[in-house]
N, CA, C and O of each residue as an XYZ file, in Angstrom:
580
protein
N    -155.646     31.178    -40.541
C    -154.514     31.169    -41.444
C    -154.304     29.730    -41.897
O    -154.483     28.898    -41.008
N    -153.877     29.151    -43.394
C    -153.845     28.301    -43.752
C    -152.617     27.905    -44.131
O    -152.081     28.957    -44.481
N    -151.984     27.191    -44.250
C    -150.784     26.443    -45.049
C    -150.833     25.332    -45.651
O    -150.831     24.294    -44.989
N    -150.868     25.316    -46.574
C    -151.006     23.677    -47.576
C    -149.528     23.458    -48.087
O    -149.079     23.933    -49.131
N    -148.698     22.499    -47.000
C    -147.206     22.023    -47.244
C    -146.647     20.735    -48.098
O    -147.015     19.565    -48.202
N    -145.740     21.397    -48.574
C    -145.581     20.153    -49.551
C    -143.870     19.603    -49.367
O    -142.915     20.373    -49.465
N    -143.794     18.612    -49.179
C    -142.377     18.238    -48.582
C    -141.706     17.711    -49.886
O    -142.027     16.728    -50.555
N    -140.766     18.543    -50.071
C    -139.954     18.765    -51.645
C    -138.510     18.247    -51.733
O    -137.649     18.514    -50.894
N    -138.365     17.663    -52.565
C    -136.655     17.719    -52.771
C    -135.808     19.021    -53.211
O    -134.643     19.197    -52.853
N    -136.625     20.024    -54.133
C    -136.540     21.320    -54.476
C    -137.785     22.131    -54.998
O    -138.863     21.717    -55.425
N    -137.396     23.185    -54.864
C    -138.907     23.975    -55.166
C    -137.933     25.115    -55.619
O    -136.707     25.098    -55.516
N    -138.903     26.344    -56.264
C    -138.611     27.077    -56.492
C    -139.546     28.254    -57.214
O    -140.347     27.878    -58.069
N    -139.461     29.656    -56.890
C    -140.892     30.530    -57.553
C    -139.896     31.407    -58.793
O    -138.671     31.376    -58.907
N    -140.678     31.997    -59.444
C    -140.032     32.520    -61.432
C    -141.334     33.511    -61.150
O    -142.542     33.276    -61.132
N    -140.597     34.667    -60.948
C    -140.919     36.162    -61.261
C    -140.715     36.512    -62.594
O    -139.519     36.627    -62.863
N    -141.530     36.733    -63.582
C    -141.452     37.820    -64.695
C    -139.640     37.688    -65.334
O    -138.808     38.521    -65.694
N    -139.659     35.998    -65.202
C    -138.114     35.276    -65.759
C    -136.921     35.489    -64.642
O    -135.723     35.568    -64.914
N    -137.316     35.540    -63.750
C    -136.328     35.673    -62.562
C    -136.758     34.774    -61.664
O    -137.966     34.659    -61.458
N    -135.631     33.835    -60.852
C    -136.070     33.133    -59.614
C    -135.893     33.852    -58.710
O    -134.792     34.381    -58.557
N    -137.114     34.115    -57.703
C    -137.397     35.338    -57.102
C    -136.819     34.140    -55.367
O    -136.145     34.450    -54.384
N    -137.311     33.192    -55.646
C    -136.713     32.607    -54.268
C    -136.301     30.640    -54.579
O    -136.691     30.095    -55.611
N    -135.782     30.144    -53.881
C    -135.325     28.505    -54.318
C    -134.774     28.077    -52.747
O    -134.053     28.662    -51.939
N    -135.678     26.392    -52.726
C    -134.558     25.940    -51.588
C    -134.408     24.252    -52.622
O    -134.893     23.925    -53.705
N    -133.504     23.516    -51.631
C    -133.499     22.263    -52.124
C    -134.112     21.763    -51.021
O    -134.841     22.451    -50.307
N    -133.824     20.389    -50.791
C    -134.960     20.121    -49.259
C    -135.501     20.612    -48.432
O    -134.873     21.275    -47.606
N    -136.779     20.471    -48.362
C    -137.657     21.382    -47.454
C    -139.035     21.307    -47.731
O    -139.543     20.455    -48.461
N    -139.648     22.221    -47.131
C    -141.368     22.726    -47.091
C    -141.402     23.934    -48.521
O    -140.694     24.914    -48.753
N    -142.568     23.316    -49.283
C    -142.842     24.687    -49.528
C    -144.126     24.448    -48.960
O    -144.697     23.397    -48.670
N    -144.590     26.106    -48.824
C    -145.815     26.531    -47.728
C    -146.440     27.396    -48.769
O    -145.871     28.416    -49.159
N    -147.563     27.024    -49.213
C    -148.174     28.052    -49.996
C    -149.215     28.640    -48.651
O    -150.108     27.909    -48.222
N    -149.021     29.751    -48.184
C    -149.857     30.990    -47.576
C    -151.259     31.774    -47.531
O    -151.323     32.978    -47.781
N    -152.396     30.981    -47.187
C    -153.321     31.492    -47.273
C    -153.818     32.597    -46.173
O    -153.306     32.437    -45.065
N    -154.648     33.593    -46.282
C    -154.869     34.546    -44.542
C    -156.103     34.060    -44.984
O    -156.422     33.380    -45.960
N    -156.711     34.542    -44.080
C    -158.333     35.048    -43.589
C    -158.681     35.374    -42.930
O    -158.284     35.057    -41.809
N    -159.768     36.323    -43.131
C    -160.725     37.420    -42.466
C    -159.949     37.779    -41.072
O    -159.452     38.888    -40.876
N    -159.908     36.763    -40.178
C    -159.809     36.952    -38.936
C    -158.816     36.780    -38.008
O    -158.860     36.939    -36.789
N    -157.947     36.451    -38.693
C    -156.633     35.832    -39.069
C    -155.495     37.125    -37.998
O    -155.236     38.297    -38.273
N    -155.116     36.410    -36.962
C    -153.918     37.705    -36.528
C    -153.032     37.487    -36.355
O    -152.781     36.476    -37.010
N    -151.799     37.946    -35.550
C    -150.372     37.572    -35.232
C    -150.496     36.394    -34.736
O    -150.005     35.415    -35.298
N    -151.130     36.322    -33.675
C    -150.799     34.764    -32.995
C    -151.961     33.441    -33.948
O    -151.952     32.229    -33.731
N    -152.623     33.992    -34.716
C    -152.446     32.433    -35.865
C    -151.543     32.591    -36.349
O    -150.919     31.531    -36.305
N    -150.847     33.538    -36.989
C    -149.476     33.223    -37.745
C    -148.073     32.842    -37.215
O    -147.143     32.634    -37.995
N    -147.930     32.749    -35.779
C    -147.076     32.318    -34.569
C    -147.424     31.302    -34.506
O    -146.601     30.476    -34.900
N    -148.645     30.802    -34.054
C    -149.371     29.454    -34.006
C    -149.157     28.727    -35.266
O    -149.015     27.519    -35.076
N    -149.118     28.940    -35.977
C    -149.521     28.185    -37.785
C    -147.729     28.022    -37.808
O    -147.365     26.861    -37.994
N    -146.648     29.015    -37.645
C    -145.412     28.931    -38.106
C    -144.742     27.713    -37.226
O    -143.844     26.990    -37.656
N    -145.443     27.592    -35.674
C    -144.738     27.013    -34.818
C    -145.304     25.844    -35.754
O    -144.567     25.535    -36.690
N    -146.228     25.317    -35.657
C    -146.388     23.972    -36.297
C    -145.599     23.481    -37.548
O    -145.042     22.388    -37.448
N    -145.472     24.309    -38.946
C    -144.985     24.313    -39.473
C    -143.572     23.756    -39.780
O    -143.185     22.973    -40.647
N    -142.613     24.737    -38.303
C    -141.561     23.958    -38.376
C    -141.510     22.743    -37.633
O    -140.496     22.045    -37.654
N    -142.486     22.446    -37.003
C    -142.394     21.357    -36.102
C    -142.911     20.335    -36.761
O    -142.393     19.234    -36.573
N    -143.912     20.440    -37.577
C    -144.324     19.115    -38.159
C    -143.420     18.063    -38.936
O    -142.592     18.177    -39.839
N    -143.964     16.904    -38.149
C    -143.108     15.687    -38.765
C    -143.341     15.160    -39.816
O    -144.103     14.209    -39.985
N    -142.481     15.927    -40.924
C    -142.758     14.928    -42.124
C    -141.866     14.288    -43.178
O    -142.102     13.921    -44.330
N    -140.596     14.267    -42.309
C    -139.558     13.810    -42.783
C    -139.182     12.486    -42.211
O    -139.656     12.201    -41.111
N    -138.294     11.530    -42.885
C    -138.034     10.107    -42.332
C    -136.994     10.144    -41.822
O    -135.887     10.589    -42.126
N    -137.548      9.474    -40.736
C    -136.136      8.968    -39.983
C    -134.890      8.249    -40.427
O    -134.597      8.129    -41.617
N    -134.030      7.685    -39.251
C    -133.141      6.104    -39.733
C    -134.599      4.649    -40.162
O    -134.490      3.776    -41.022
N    -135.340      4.791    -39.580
C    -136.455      3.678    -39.475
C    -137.235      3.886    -40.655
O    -137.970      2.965    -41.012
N    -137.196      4.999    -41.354
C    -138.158      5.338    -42.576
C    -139.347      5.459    -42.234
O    -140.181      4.866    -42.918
N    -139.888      6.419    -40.847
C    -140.696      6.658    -40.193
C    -140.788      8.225    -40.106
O    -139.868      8.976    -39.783
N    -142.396      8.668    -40.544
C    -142.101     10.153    -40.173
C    -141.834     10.948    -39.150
O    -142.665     11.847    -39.017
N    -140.688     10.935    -38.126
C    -140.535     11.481    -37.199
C    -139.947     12.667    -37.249
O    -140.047     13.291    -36.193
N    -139.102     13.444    -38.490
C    -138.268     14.184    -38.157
C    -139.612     15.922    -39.019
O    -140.620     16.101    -39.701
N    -138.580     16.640    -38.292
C    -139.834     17.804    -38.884
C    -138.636     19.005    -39.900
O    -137.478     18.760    -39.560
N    -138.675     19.697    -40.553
C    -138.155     20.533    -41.488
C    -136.663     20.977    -40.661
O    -135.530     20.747    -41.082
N    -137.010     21.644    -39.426
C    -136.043     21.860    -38.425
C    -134.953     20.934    -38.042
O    -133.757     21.202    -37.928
N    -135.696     19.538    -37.820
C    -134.756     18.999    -37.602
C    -133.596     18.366    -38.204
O    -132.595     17.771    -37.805
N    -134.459     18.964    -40.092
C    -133.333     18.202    -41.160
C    -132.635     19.210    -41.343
O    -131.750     18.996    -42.172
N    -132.643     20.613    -40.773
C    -132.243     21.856    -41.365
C    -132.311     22.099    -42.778
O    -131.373     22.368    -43.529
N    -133.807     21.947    -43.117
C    -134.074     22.544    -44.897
C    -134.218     23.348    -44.399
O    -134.144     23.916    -43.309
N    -134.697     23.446    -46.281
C    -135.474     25.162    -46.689
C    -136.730     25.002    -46.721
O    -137.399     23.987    -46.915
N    -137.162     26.578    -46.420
C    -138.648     26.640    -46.271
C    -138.858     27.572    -47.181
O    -138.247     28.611    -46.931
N    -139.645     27.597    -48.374
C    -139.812     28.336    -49.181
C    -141.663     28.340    -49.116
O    -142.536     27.479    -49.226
N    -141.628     29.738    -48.889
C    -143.154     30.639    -48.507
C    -143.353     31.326    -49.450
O    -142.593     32.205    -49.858
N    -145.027     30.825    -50.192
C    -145.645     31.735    -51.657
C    -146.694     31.799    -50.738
O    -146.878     31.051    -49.778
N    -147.555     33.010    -51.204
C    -148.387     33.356    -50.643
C    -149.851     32.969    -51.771
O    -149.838     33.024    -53.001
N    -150.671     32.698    -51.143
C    -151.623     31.931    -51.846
C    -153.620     32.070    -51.509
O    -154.531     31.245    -51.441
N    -153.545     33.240    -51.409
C    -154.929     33.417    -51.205
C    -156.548     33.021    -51.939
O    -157.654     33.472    -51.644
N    -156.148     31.985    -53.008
C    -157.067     31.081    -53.334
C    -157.348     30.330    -51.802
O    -158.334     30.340    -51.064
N    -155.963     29.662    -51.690
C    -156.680     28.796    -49.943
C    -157.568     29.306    -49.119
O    -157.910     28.663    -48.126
N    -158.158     30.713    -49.431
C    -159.308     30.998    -48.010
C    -160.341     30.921    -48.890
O    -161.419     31.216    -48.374
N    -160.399     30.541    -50.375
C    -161.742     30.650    -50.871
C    -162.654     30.070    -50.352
O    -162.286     29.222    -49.540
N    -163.990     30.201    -50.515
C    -165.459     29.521    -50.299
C    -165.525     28.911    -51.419
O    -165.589     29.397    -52.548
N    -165.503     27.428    -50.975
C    -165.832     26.518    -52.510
C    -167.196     25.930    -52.185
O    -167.589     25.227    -53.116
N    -168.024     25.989    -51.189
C    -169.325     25.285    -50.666
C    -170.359     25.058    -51.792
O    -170.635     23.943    -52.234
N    -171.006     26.440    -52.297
C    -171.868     26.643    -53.227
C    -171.245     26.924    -54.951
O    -170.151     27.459    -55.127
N    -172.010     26.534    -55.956
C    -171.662     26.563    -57.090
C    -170.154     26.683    -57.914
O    -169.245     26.143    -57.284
N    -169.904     27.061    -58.708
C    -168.563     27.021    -59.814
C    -167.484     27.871    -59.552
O    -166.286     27.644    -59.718
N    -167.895     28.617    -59.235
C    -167.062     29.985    -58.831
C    -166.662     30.606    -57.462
O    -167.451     31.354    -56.885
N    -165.682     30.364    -57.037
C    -165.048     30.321    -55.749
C    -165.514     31.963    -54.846
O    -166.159     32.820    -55.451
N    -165.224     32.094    -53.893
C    -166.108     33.531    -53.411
C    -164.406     33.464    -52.951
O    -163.673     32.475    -52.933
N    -164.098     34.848    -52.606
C    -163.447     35.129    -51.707
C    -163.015     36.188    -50.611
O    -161.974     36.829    -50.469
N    -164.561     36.121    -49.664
C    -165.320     36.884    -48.837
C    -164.590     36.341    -48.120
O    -163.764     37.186    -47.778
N    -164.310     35.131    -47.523
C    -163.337     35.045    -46.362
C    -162.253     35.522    -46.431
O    -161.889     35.793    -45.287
N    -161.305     35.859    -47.358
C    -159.692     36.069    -47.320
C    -159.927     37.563    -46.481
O    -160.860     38.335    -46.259
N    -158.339     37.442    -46.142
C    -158.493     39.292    -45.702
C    -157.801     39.856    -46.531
O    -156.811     39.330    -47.040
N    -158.297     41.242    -46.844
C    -158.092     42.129    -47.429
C    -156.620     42.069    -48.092
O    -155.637     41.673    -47.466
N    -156.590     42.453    -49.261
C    -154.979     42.522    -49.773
C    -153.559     43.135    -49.110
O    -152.562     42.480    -48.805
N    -153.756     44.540    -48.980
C    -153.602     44.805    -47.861
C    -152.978     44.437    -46.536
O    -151.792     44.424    -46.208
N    -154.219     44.102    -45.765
C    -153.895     43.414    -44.304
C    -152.694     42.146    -44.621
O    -151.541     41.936    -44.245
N    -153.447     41.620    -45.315
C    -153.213     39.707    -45.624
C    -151.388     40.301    -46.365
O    -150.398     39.679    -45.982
N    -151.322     40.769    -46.762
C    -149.657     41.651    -47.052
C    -148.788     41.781    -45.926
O    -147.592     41.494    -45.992
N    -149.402     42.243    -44.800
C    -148.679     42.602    -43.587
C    -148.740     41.526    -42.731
O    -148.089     41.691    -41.699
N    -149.464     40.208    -42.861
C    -149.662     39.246    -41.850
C    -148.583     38.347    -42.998
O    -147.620     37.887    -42.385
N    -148.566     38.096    -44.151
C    -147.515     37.344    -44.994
C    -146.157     37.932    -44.323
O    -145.256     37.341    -43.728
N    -146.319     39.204    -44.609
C    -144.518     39.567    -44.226
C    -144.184     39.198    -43.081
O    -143.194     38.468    -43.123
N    -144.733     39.455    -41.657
C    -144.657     39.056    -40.254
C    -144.277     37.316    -40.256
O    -143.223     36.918    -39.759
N    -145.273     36.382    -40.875
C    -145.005     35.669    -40.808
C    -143.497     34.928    -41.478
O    -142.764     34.142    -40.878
N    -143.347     35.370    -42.668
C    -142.042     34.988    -43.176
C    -141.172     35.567    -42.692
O    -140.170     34.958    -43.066
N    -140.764     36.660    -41.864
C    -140.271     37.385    -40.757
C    -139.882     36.691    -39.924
O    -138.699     36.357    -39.878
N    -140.880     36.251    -38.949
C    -140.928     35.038    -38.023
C    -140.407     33.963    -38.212
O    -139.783     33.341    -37.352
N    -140.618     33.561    -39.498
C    -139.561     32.204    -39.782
C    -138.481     32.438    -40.451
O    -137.813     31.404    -40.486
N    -137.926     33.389    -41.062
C    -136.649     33.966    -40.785
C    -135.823     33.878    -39.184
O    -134.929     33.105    -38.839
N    -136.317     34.679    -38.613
C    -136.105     34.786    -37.107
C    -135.738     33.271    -36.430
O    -134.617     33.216    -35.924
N    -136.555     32.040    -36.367
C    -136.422     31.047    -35.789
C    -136.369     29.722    -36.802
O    -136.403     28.576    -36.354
N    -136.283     30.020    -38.195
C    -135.755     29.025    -38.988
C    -134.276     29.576    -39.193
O    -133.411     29.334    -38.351
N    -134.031     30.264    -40.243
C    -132.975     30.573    -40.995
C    -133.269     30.650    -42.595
O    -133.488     31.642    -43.290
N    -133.202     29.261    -42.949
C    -133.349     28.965    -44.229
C    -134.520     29.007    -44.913
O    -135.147     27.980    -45.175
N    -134.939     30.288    -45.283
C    -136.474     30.710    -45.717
C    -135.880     31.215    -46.798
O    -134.741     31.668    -46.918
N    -137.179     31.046    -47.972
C    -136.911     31.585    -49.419
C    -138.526     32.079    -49.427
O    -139.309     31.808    -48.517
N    -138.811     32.722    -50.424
C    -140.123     33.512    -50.697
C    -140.460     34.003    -52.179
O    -139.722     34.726    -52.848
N    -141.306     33.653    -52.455
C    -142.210     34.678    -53.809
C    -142.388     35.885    -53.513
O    -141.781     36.342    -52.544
N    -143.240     36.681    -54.252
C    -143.900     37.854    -53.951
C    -144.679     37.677    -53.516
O    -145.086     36.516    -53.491
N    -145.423     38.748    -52.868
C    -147.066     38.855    -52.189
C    -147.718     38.984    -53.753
O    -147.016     39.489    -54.630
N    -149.007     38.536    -54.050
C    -149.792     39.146    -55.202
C    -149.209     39.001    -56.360
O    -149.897     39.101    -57.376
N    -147.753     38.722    -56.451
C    -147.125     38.826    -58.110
C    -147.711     37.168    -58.446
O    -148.262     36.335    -57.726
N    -147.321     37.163    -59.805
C    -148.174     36.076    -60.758
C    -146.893     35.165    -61.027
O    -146.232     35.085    -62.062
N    -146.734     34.536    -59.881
C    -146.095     33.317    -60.300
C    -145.970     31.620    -60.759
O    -146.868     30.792    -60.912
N    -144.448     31.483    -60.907
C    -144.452     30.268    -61.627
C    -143.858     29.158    -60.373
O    -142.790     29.326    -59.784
N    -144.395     28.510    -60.236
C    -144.090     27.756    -58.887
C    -143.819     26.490    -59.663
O    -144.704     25.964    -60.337
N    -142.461     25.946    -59.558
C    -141.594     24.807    -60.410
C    -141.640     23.992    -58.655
O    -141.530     24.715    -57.665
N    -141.820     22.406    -58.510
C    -141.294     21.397    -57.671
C    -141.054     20.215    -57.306
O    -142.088     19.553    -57.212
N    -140.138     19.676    -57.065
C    -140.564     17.995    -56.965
C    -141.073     17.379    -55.686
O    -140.549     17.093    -54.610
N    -142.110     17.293    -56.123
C    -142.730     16.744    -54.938
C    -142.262     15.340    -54.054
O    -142.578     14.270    -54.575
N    -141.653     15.301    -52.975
C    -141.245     14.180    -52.414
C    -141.955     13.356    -51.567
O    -142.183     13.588    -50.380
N    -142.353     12.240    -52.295
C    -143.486     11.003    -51.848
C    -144.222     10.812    -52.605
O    -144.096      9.778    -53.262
N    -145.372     11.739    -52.883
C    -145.885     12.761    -52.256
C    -146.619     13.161    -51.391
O    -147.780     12.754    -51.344
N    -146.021     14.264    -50.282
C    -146.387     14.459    -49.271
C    -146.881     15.870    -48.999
O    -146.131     16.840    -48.889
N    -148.147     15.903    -48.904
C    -148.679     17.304    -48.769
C    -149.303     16.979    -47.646
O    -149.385     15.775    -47.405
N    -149.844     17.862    -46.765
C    -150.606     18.082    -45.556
C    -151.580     19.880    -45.796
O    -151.188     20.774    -46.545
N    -152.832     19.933    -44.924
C    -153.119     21.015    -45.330
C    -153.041     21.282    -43.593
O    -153.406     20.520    -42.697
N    -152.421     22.669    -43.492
C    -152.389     23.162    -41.499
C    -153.674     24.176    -41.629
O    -154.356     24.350    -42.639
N    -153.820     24.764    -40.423
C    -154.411     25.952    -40.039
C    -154.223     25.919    -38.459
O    -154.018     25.047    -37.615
N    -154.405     27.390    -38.475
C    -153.941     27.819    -37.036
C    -155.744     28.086    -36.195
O    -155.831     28.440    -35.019
């Protein structure tokens, strides 16, 4: 399971002219699965998530993690991230899991961080969105479980 986080001043996803989810400070987590991918990578991948330090301290040091600033975590789901980019132009995407599956491991997981965050916002699974954000720093990291 993948997460490519981006530490935002605001974010926000645009459904078919609707904001389908919005936080102001926080993570957004764009959501990749794959193939092999089960509950406990997505337990594993969420714990890090909120734990990772990528917020500044009093010292202007990255010590503090999403949790500890009490943002928002806003979760799009993003199954380009399991592509195969190794060979030629055109991305494979034999690793992702199934639409499907990778549906029921997204929901669990944003579930889960519901459960032990609070402040979770979300896109759709599969819908064609518009992902608006300001990127703060900029600070992206890519996880996997």
């Amino acid at each position: 399971m993948l997460a490519l986080i981006q530490r935002v001043t605001a974010a926000q996803v645009e459904i078919e002219g609707r904001i389908a989810g919005a936080i102001g400070q926080g993570l957004l987590v764009f959501l990749g699965v794959e193939k092999n991918d089960s509950r406990e990578d997505a337990d594993k991948l969420l714990r890090k998530v909120l734990a990772y330090r990528v917020f500044s301290d009093a010292d202007e040091k990255m010590n503090l993690s999403v949790s500890d600033i009490a943002g928002g975590v806003l979760v799009v789901s993003q199954f380009t991230l399991a592509a195969d980019t190794q060979r030629g132009l055109r991305p494979s995407f034999s690793s992702a899991k199934p639409p499907g599956e990778a549906r029921d491991l997204y929901n669990y997981f944003v579930n889960q961080a519901v459960i032990n965050h609070g402040e979770v916002a979300t896109g759709e699974f599969a819908a064609d969105m518009k992902v608006t954000l300001t990127n703060d720093g900029p600070v992206t990291f890519m996880l996997n479980s």
